[in-house]
C-alpha atoms as one frame of an Amber mdcrd trajectory, in Angstrom:
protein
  64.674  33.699 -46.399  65.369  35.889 -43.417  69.454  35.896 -42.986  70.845
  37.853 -39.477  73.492  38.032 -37.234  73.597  36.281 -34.166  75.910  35.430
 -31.217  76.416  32.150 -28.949  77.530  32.354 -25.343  81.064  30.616 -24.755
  82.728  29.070 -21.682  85.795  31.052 -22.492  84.295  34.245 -21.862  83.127
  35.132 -25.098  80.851  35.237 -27.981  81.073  32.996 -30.998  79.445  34.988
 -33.608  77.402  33.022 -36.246  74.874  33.674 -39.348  71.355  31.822 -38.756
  69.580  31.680 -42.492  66.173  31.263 -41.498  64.304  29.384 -44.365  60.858
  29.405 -43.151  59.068  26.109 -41.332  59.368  22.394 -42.807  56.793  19.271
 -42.027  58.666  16.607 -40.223  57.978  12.753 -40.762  55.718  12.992 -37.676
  54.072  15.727 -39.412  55.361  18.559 -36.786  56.159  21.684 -37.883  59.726
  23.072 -37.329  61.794  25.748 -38.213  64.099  25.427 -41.198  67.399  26.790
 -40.316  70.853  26.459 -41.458  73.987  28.462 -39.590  77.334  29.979 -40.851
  80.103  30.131 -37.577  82.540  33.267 -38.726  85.242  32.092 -36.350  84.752
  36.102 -34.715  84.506  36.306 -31.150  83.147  38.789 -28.844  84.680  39.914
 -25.439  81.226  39.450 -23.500  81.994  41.908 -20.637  85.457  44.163 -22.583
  87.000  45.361 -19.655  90.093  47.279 -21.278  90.657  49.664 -23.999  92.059
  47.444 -26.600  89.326  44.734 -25.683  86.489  47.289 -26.281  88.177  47.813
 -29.889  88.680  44.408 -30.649  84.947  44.049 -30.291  84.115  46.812 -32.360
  86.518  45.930 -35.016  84.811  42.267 -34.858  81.419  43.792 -34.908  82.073
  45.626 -38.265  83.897  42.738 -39.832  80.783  40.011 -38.885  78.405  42.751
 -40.290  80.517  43.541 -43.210  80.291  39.515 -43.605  76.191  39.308 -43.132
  75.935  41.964 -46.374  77.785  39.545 -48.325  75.898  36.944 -47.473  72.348
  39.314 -47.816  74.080  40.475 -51.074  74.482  37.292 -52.599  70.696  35.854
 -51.557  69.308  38.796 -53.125  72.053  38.400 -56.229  70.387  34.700 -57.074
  67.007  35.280 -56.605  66.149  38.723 -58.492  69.272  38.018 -60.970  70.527
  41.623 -60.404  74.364  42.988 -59.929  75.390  42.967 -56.564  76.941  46.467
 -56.338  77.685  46.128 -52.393  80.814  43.819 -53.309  83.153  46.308 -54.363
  82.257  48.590 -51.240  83.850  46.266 -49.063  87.217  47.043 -46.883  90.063
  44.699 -48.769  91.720  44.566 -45.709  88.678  43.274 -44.249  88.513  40.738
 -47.174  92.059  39.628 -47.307  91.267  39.232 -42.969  88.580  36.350 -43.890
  90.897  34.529 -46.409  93.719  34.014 -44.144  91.587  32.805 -41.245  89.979
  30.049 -43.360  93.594  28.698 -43.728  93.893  28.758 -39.933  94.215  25.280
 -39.678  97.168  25.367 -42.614  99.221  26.251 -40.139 102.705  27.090 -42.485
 100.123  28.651 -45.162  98.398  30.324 -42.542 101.475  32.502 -41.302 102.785
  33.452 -44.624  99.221  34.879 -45.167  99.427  36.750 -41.553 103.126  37.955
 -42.296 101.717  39.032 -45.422  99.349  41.030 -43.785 101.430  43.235 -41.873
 102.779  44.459 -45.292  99.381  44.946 -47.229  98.222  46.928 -43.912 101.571
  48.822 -43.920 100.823  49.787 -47.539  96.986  50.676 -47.054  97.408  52.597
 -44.023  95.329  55.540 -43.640  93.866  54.281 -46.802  90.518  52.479 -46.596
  90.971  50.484 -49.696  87.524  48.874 -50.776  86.947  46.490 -54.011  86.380
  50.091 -55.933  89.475  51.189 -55.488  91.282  48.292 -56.439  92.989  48.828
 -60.043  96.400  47.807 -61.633  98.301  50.921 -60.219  97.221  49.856 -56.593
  98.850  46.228 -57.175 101.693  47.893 -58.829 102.196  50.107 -56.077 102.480
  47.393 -53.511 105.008  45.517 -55.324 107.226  48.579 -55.364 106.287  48.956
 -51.583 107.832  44.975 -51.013 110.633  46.183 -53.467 111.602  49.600 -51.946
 110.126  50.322 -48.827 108.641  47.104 -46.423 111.618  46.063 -44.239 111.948
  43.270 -42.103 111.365  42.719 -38.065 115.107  43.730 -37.589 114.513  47.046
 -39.990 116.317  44.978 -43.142 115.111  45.044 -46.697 112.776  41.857 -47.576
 114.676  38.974 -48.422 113.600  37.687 -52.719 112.076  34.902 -51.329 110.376
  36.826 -48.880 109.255  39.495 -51.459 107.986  36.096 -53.814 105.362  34.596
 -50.776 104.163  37.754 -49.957 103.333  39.149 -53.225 101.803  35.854 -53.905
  99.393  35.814 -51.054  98.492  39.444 -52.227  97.552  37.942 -55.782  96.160
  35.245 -54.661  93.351  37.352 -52.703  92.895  39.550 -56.106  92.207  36.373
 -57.556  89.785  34.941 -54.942  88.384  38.397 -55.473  87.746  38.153 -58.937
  86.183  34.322 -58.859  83.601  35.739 -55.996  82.729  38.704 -57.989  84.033
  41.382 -56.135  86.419  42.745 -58.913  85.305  42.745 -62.697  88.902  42.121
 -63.726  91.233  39.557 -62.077  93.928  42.366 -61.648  96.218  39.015 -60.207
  97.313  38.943 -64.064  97.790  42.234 -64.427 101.189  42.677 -63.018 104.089
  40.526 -63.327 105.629  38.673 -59.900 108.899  38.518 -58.042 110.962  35.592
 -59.141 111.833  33.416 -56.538 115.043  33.357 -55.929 117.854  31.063 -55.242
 117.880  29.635 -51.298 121.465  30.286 -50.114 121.675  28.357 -46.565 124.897
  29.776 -44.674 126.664  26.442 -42.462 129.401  25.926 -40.866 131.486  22.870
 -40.864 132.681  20.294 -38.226 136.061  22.093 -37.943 134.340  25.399 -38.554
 131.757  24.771 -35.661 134.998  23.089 -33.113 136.695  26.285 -33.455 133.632
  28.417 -32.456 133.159  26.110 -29.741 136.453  27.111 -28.207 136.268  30.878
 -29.345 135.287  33.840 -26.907 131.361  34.457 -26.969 130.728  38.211 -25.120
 127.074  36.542 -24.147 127.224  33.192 -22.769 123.654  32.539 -22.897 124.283
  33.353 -26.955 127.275  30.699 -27.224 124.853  28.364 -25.455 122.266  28.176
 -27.171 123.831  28.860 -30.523 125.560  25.812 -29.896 122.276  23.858 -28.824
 120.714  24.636 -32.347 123.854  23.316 -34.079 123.154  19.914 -32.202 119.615
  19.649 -32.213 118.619  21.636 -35.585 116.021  23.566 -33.130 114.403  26.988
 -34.476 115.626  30.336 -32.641 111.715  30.573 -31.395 111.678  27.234 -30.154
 114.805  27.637 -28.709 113.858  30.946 -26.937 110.848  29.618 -25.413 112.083
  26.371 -24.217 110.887  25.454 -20.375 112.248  22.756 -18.371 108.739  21.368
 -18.272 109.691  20.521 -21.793 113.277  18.792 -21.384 112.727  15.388 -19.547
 116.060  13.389 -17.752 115.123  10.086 -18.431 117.092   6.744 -17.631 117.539
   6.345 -20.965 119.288   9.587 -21.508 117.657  13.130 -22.220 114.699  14.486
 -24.797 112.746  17.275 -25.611 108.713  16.871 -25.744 107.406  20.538 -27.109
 105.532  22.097 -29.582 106.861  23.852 -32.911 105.974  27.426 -32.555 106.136
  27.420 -36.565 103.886  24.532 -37.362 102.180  24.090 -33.790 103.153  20.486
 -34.605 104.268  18.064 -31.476 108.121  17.086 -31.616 109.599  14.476 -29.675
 113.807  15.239 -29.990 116.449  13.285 -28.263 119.867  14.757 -26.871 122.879
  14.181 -26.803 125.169  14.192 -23.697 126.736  17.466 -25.014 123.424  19.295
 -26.184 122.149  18.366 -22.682 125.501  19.760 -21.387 124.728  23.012 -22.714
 121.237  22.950 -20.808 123.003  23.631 -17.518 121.065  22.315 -14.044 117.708
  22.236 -13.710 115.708  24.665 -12.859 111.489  24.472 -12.457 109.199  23.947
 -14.521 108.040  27.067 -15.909 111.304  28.469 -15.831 113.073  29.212 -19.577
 115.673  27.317 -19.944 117.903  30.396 -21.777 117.345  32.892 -19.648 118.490
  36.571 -21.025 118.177  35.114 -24.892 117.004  37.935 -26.740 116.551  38.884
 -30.591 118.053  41.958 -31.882 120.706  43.701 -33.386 123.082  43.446 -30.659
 122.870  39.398 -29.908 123.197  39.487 -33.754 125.906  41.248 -34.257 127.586
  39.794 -31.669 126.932  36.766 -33.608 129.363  38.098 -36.334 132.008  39.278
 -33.475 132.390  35.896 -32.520 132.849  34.184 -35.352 135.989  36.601 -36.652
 137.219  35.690 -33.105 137.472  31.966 -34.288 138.370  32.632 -37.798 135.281
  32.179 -39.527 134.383  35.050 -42.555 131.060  33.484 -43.610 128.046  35.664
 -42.738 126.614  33.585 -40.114 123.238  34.119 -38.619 121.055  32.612 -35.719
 119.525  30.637 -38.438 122.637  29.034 -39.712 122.686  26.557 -36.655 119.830
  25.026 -37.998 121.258  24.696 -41.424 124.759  23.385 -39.708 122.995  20.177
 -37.765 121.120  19.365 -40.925 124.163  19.439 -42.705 126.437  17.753 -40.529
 123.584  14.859 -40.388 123.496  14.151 -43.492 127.636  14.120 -43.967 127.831
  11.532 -41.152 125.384   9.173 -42.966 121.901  10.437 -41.743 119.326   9.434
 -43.899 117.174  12.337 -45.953 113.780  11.152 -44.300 115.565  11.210 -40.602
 116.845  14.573 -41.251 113.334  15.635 -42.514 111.464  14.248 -39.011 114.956
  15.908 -36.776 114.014  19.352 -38.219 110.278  18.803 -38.140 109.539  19.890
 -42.145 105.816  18.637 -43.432 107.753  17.868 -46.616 110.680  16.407 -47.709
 111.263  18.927 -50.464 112.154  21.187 -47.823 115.116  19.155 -46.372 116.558
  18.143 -50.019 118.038  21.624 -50.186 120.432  20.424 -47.663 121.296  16.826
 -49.766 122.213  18.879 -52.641 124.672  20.963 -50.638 126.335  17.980 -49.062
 125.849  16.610 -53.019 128.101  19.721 -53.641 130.628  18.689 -51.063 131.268
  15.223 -52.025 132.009  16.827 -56.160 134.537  19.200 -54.656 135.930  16.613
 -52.317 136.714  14.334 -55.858 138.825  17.399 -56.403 141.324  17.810 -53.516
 143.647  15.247 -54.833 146.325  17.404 -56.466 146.742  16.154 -60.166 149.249
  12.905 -60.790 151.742  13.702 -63.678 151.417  10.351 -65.599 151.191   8.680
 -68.858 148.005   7.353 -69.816 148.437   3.731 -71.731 145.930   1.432 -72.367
């Protein structure tokens, strides 16, 4: 069997790069010979004319990865047929590895950007290092665990959050283990070295009277208050929020919705406003125009955050993020049920939204409390 590399011309200005296993020529029911082929599409692409720096080393980095891919695949023909070791599997890039895992969960879109966040980290950790399967041994896993632990930081330059620390770690092991069942490791090192535990999910809120005092407190950015307060009605995300276009909020005679897609999940959402959420949208503008201009994320909008809420009397660390938390909240307190909820904040599982029914769970047992004890005589 003759296995090589080849490339398809795209409409989109590229090349889809695919394996063709050539398996020699077959007799067809007519009794015409034809070639015997089966193909492999990598999901790699090629800039067909790379016009720019960074294009020409895209290409080159897809080039090695594709031909890193074809000696696995030569590898493991020659593996099967002569029964020998395949000793090219642990000269392979992990990086490169770990690369091909998280694009075949592409189309698990949640999955697929815990294994790209992920990423970041293990490349952070390997860099100037070109890690293959050799290298690989329980003081390397170790060492990235410590790297999550002490030194990875966050977007905003903040230590890793438990939970954040527990996914990524995770993803890590679970490559070592896909590592080990395709024979690239001879130990599955994922054992080797104990986890994070995940830890408890503390969702920050504010309440009705908590949120009606903000509303009438002095915000330094108005675009902030805005769309701080749009998030507390709608239960939007701060990225769907940011990149909201008026081609995406539709006046209708019925009142006013929003028809966009979830920059998390890349799922379609259909939400309905309110009067007062579509109050906060100010006039129309066109179509292509963001609806919050000046938004931005960063230490400043978030620390203004804080500013704002000692202005109206509120101690809790509140975040961005916290909106969200707040509408779901304040949904299910005024009767919402937990499916509704689920579909307003557009979670693929229910799980995800129950968090929130046990913290209104945890309101109603204090509530039974509030009634300052009755000196009385108990007679039956």
């Amino acid at each position: 069997m003759k296995i090589n590399l080849r490339k398809k011309k795209l409409t989109t200005g590229k090349y889809s790069l695919y394996i063709d296993y050539y398996k020699g020529k077959i007799i067809d029911q007519d009794g015409k010979s034809k070639n015997n082929r089966e193909f492999e599409y990598l999901k790699e692409y090629l800039y067909i004319d790379p016009q720019t720096p960074s294009e020409k080393k895209e290409n080159q980095e897809t080039i090695l990865r594709a031909e890193q891919i074809l000696s696995i695949r030569r590898a493991e023909y020659a593996q099967g047929k002569y029964g020998i070791k395949d000793r090219s599997k642990n000269k392979l890039l992990f990086l490169t590895y770990y690369d091909k895992l998280k694009e075949e969960r592409y189309e698990s879109k949640g999955n697929y950007d815990n294994w790209d966040a992920a990423q970041n980290h293990i490349e952070d950790y390997c860099k100037k290092r070109n890690i293959t399967f050799e290298d690989i041994d329980e003081e390397f896993v170790l060492g990235f665990k410590k790297h999550l632990n002490k030194t990875a930081r966050t977007k905003s330059s903040t230590p890793l959050s438990q939970n954040s620390k527990y996914t990524y770690y995770n993803k890590f092991k679970a490559a070592l283990r896909n590592a080990f069942d395709d024979g690239y490791t001879c130990r599955n090192f994922a054992t080797t070295v104990k986890g994070f535990a995940q830890g408890e999910t503390s969702r920050e809120y504010l309440t009705h009277e908590e949120l009606q005092e903000l509303a009438t407190a002095r915000c330094k950015h108005q675009v902030l208050k805005n769309a701080f307060l749009f998030s507390c009605l709608t239960g939007l995300r701060w990225s769907d929020i940011n990149k909201l276009n008026w081609a995406e909020v539709r006046d209708e005679d019925e009142g006013s919705r929003l028809i966009f897609t979830q920059k998390k999940t890349k799922g379609q959402e259909y939400q309905y406003l309110s009067d007062q959420a579509r109050n906060l949208l100010g006039k129309r503008k066109s179509g292509n125009d963001r609806v919050f201009q000046g938004l931005k994320y960063g230490a400043h909008f978030n620390a203004e955050i804080l500013r704002w809420c000692m202005r109206a009397g509120i101690t809790k660390h509140i975040t961005f993020h916290s909106a969200r938390h707040t509408h779901a909240v304040l949904l299910l307190e005024n009767g919402a049920d937990i499916y509704t909820v689920s579909k307003v904040l557009g979670h693929k599982e229910i799980r995800t939204t129950q968090v929130y029914a046990k913290i209104v769970d945890k309101k109603k047992k204090e509530a039974a409390y509030l009634i300052p004890e009755l000196h009385m005589n108990y007679e039956f």
